[in-house]
Every structure is written in structure tokens, then in C-alpha cells.
C-alpha positions in Angstrom: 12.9 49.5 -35.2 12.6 53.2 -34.7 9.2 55.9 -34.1 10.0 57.5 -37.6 10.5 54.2 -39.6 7.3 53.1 -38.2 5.6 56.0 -39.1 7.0 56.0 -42.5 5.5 52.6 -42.5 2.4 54.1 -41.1 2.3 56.9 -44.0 2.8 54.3 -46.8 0.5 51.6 -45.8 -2.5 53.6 -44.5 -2.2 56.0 -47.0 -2.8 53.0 -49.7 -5.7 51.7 -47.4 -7.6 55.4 -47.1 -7.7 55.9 -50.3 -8.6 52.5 -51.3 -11.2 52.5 -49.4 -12.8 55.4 -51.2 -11.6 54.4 -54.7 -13.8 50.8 -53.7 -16.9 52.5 -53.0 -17.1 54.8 -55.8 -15.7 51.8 -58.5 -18.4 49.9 -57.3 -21.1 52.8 -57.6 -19.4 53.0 -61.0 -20.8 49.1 -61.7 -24.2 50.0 -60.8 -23.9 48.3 -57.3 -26.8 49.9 -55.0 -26.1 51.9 -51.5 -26.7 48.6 -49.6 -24.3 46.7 -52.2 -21.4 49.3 -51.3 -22.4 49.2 -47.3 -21.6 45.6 -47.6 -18.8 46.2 -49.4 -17.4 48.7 -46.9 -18.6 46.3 -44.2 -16.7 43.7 -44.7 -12.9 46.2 -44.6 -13.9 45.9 -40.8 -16.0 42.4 -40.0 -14.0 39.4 -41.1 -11.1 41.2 -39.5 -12.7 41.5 -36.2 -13.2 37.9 -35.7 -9.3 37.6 -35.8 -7.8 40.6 -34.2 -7.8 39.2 -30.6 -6.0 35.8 -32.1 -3.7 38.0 -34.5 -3.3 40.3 -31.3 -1.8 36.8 -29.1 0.0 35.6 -32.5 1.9 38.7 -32.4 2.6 38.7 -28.8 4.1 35.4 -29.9 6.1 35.7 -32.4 6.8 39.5 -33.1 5.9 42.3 -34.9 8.0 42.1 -38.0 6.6 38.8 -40.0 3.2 39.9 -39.1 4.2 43.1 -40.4 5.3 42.0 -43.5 2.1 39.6 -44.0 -0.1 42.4 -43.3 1.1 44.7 -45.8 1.8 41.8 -48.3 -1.9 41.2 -47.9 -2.9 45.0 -49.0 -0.5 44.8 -51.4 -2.1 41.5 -53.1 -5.7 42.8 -52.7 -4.6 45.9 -55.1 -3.1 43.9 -57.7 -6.5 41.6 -57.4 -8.7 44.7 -58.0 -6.2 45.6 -61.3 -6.2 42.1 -62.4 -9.9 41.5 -62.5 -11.7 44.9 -62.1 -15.4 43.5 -61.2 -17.9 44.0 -58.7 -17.5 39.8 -57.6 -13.6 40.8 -57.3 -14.4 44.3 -55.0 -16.0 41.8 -52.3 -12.2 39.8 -51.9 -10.7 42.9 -52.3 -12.3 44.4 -49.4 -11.9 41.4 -47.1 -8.0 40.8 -47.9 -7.2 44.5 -47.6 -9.5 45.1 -44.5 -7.9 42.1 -42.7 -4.4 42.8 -43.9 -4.3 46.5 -42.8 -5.9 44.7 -39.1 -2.8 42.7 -38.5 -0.3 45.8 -39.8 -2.3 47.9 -37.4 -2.1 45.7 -34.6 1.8 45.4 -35.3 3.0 48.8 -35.4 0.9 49.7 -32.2 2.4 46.6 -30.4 6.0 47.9 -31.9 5.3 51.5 -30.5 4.3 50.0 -27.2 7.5 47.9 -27.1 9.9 51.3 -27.5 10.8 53.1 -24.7 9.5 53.1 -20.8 5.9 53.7 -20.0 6.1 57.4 -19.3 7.1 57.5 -22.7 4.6 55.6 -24.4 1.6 58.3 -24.4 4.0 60.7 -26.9 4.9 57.5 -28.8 1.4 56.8 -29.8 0.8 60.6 -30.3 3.3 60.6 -33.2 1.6 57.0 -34.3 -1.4 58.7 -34.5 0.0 62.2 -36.0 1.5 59.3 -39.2 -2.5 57.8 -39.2 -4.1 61.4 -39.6 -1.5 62.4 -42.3 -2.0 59.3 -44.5 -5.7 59.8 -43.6 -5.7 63.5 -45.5 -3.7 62.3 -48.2 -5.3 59.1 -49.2 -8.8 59.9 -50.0 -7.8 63.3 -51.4 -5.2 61.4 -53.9 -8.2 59.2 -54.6 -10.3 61.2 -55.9 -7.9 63.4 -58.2 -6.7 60.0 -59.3 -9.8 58.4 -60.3 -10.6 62.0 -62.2 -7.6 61.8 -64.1 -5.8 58.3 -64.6 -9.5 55.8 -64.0 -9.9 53.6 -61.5 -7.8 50.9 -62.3 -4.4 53.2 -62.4 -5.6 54.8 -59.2 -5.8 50.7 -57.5 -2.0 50.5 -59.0 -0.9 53.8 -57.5 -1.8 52.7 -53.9 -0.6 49.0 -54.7 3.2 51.0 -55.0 2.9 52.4 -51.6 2.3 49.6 -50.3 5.8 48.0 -52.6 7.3 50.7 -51.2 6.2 49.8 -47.7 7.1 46.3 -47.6 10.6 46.5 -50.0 11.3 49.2 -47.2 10.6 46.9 -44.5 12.3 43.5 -45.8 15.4 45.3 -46.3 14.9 46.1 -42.7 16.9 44.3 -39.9 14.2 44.4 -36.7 15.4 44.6 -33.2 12.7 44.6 -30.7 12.9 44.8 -26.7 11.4 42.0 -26.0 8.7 41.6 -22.9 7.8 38.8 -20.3 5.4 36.3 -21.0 4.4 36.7 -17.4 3.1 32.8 -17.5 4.2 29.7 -16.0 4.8 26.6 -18.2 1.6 25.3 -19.8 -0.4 28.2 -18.3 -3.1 29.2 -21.0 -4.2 32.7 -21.9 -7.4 33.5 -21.5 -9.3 36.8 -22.7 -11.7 36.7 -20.0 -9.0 37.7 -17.9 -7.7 40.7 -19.4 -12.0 41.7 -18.7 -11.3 41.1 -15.2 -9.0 43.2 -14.4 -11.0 46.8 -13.7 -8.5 49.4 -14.6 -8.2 47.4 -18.2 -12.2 47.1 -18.8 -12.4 50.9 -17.7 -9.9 51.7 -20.8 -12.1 49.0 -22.5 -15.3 51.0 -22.0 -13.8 54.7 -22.5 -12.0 53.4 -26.0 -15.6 51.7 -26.9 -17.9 54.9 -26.4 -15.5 57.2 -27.8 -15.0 55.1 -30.6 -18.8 54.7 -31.4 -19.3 59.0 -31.0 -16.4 58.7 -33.6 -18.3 56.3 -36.2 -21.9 58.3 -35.1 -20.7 61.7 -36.5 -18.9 60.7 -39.4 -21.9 58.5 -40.7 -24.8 60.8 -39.6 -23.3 64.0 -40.1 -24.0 63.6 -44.3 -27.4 62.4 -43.3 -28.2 65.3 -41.3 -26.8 68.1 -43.6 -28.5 66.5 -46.5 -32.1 67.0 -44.2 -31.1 70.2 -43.8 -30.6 71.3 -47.2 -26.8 71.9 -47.2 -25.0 71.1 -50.1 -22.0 68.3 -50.3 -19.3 71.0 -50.3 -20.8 72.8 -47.3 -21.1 69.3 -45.6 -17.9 68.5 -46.7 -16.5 71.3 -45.3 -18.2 70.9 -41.8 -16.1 66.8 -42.0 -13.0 68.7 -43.0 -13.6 70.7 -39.4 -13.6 67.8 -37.6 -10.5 66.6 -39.9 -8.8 69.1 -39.5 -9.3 69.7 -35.5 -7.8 65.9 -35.1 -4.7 66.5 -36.8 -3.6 69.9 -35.0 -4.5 68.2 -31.6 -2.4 65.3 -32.7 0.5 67.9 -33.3 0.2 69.1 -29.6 -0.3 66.2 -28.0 3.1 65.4 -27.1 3.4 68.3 -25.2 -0.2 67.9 -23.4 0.4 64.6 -22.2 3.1 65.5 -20.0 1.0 68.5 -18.0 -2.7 66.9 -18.0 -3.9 63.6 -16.2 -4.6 60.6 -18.7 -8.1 60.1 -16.8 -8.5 63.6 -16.8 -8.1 63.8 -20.2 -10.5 61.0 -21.0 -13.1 62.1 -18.8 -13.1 65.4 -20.2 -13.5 64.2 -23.9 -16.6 62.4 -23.0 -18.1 65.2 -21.4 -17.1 68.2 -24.0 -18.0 65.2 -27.0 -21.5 64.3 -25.4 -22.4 68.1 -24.7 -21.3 68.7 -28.3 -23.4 65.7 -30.0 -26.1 66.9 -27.8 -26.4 70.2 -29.4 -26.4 69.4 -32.9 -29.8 68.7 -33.9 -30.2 71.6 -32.5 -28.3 74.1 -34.8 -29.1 74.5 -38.6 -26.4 77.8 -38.5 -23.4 76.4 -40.7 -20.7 78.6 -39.0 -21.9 76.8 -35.3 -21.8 73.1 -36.8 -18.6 73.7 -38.2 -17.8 75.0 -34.6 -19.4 72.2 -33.3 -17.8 69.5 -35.9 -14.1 71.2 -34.6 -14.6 70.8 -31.1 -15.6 67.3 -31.7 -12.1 66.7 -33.3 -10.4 68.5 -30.8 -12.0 65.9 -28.4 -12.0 62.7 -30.0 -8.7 63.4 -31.9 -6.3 63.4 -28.6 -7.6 60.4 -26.9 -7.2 57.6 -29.8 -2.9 57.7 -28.4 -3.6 58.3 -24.7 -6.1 54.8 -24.6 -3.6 52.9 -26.5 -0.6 54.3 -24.3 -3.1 53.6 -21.2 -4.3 50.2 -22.2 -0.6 48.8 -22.9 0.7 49.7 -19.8 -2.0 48.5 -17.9 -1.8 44.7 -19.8 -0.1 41.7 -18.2 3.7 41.0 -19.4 3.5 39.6 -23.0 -0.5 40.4 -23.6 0.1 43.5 -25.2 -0.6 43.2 -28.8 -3.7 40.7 -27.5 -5.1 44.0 -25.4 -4.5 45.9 -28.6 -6.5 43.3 -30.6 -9.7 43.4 -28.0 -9.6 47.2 -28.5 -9.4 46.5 -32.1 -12.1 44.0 -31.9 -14.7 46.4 -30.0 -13.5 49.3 -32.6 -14.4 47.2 -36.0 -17.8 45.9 -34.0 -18.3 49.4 -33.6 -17.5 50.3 -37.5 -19.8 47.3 -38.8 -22.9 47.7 -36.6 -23.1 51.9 -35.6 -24.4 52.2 -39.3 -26.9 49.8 -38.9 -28.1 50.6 -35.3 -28.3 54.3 -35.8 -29.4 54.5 -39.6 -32.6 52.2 -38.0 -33.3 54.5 -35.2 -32.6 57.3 -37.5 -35.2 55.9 -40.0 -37.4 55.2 -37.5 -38.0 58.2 -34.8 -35.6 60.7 -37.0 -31.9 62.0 -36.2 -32.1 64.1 -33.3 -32.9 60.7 -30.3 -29.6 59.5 -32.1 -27.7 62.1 -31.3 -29.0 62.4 -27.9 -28.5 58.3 -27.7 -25.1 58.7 -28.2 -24.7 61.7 -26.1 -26.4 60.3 -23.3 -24.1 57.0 -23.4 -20.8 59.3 -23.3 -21.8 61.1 -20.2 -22.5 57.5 -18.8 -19.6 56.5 -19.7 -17.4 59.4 -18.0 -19.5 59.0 -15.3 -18.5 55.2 -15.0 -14.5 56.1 -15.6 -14.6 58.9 -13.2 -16.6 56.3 -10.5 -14.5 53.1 -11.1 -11.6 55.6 -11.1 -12.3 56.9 -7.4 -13.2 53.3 -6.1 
């Protein structure tokens, strides 16, 4: 398997998931369902898979990417045709859990494919172009979702993502995979154990960097609405201000190749947690639309760039053979942080108002870079 076939594969599948995920939310808001009917529906893309992304992760590690593979998009594929079959709300709720835990196990496969290409100085621009394939899909999808729904209904739009996702897996059966292969790196009848992947300190340091970033990540994208909307902006002028930060992640994904040969991974990290917590800091602070879309770009800059450098980072730290397992922890953490940043920060928000969220989250990314740049030093 090859960097562009995977991120055809990439392209294909995640464009299908993107935009399904929108065309779920609004079908369902098309039924009648209320805001806390479609937050459960959304939900559970990213719960039931996190209870199996560490054992899909050693599964993996086991057996290979390409059958996993192949189930994974199988799965997305399946949870289309289910929401053309039977479009109703009952239905959305299967839909959402077999497509959320399908595109899990595809995710965890291409990274642990990615990871298994090349030699470990390598790996950082790997994951770059990985994540350059993610940020296309994620453009396209939603924006094909909504002209879809606009001009062919909801049920055509379901069937026009369930044929990227044909395309994907006809494209990958007809596929011959040969994978480098990596050492188990344990003795007969020794057991593996996630506790001690937390043991090891340069591994829980990537842990904790991939953790808060991720959580600033799912903080601005679900309280940026909230916070335009208190501050009178319209939903194109907020949309806008989200199509900033869009936009920032993809053109630091285009240079990343070429910065991760000149700047210090840790470095790197660090200085995303600083420049993003400084940033988050300041925006209950500004009502001026030209600074949060400023502010919103920066933010992209930031968090864009450090999503291939963690997953270059954490690979090459993990044991022989415990890859895809590491990449399933990370997983893990990421869809905790998906399910519950809503929840904690929509009841703080609710409760003493948005701007000790944003200073929450700001203050827990200058603890964390203060924690990397410590444990890095020690």
C-alpha cells in the first residue's frame, strides 16, 4: 500500500462520513427531533466507538490493516444503505452508531498503515499528507451535503455518500496489500497491557499534549456558534469566522511537510499550546468581527499542524507491534473528548456564562505546555 492510495481511501471514505454527519443532523431536525434528540444522535458517531478503539487498535496490530480496512468501510457503507432503506428517526440512532464505529476502525487502519511506511524520520510528513486527505474530504463533505439535500432530498444525498464509500471499498478489494511488517516485541504468552503504554513518560506526555489540544479543538468549534449568536452575529458571519479556522488548518497542512524537517516536534507542540491558549484567552474579549476571524485563523494555524506531528510522535515512541493500540488510546481520549466537551462546557457555559470557559480551557493549555516543556527537560 502506498501514501496516495491511502489518501485516496482517506478522500472517499471521510468525505462520505463528513457529510453524513451533517446530512444526520439536519434529517433528523427535519423529523421534528429536538436539539437534545440530535446531540444524542451526534453523540453516539463518537461514544460506542470509543469503548472499542483500544481493542480495535490491538486487533489491528494483530492481524493487519487491510481486513479491518475493508470492515470499517463495509460498515459506513451498510449504515448509508440503512438510512435509504428505512428513512426514520428510530433508524438515524443505528445509523449513527454503525457509521461512527466503522469510520473508528478505518481511521485507526490507515494511520497504523501510514505509520508502518517508511523510517521514522519520515513518518511526521507521512501523517502531514494523511492529514492534508482528512482536511480535503472535510471541505468537501459537508459542503456537498448541504447542496445535496437542497437539490436531490435527503434520501439521494444518504445514496451519494454510500457510493464513495463503493467506490472506496471496490477500490480497496481489488487491492493486493503489502505491509512492512513490525515486531511484536513480546515473549511467548506475554500479555499486553494498556497500563503500560501509561507508564512509559515520553508516551503519556504525547498522551496529554494530543488530549488538551484535542479538547481546545472540540471547545471552539462547539462554543464558537454559541458565542457569536450572544453577540448578535448572523450565521453567515459566524460561519465565516469557522471557515477561518477551516481554512487556516488546511494551508498549514500544505506546509507542513516542509516545517517538520526545520522545527523541533516538542517545539512545535509547545508552541501550539501557548499561541492556542493566549488565543482562546482573548476571545471573550473581542466583539470586532475582523479580530475573531483573526483570532479563529490563528487558532487553525495552531491546532491544524500538530494533529500529524502527535501521531508521527506517538508511533515512534510505542513498543514493537503496539502501534495501532497507541493510535487507539489516542483515539479513545479524542472521542471522550468529542462526547463529553459539549456537555461539560455547555453546563459551565449555562451556568456562569462563556467567557470562565474560554479561560478554562485556556488555562488547561498553558498547563499543559508547561507539563510537556517540564517532563521534557527532566
Amino acid at each position: 500500500m502506498t501514501i496516495p492510495l491511502i489518501a485516496v481511501l482517506t478522500v472517499l471514505l471521510y468525505l462520505a462520513f463528513a457529510g453524513t454527519r451533517v446530512t444526520l443532523s439536519l434529517f433528523a431536525l427535519s423529523l421534528n427531533a429536538t436539539p437534545l434528540t440530535v446531540g444524542l444522535l451526534m453523540s453516539l458517531l463518537a461514544v460506542v466507538p470509543m469503548l472499542f478503539a483500544v481493542r480495535w487498535g490491538r486487533y489491528v496490530d494483530r492481524i493487519g490493516v487491510r481486513n479491518p480496512m475493508l470492515a470499517g468501510i463495509a460498515a459506513v457503507l451498510a449504515a448509508l444503505l440503512l438510512a435509504v432503506a428505512v428513512p426514520r428517526m428510530e433508524t438515524l440512532f443505528a445509523v449513527s452508531v454503525l457509521a461512527g464505529s466503522g469510520f473508528i476502525l478505518f481511521h485507526i487502519c490507515v494511520n497504523q498503515a501510514v505509520g508502518l511506511i517508511g523510517h521514522a524520520e519520515q513518518r511526521a510528513k507521512n501523517f502531514s499528507l494523511l492529514a492534508l486527505a482528512f482536511s480535503t474530504a472535510n471541505v468537501i463533505g459537508p459542503t456537498a451535503a448541504g447542496f445535496a439535500i437542497d437539490w436531490v432530498g435527503f434520501r439521494s444525498t444518504f445514496l451519494l455518500f454510500g457510493g464513495a464509500a463503493f467506490i472506496a471499498l471496490t477500490v480497496l478489494a481489488a487491492r493486493k496489500i503489502d505491509m512492512p511488517g513490525r515486531d511484536t516485541g513480546l515473549s511467548v504468552g506475554e500479555r499486553k497491557r494498556l497500563a503500560d503504554l501509561l507508564r512509559m513518560p515520553l508516551l503519556r506526555r504525547i498522551f496529554v499534549a494530543s488530549a488538551v489540544l484535542s479538547m481546545s479543538w472540540d471547545l471552539f468549534t462547539f462554543v464558537m456558534p454559541i458565542h457569536g449568536s450572544r453577540l448578535g452575529l448572523s450565521a453567515s458571519t459566524i460561519g465565516v469566522i469557522l471557515g477561518c479556522f477551516g481554512g487556516a488548518i488546511f494551508v498549514v497542512r500544505l506546509v507542513l511537510p516542509w516545517l517538520v524537517h526545520r522545527l523541533s516536534e516538542w517545539k512545535m507542540l509547545i508552541s501550539a499550546m501557548i499561541v492556542t491558549g493566549v488565543s482562546i484567552a482573548l476571545i471573550p474579549l473581542v466583539e470586532e468581527v475582523p479580530l475573531l476571524m483573526g483570532i479563529a485563523f490563528v487558532l487553525g494555524v495552531g491546532l491544524g499542524g500538530t494533529q500529524p506531528v502527535i501521531m508521527a510522535m506517538l508511533y515512534n515512541a510505542a513498543p514493537p507491534g503496539r502501534g495501532a493500540e497507541a493510535i487507539g488510546m489516542r483515539t479513545f481520549l479524542l472521542n471522550s473528548s468529542q462526547a463529553g466537551i459539549p456537555l461539560l462546557f455547555g453546563a459551565l457555559g449555562t451556568a456562569l456564562g462563556m467567557a470562565p470557559v474560554f479561560w478554562t480551557m485556556a488555562i488547561t493549555l498553558l498547563a499543559g505546555a508547561y507539563y510537556a516543556r517540564k517532563s521534557r527537560k527532566s
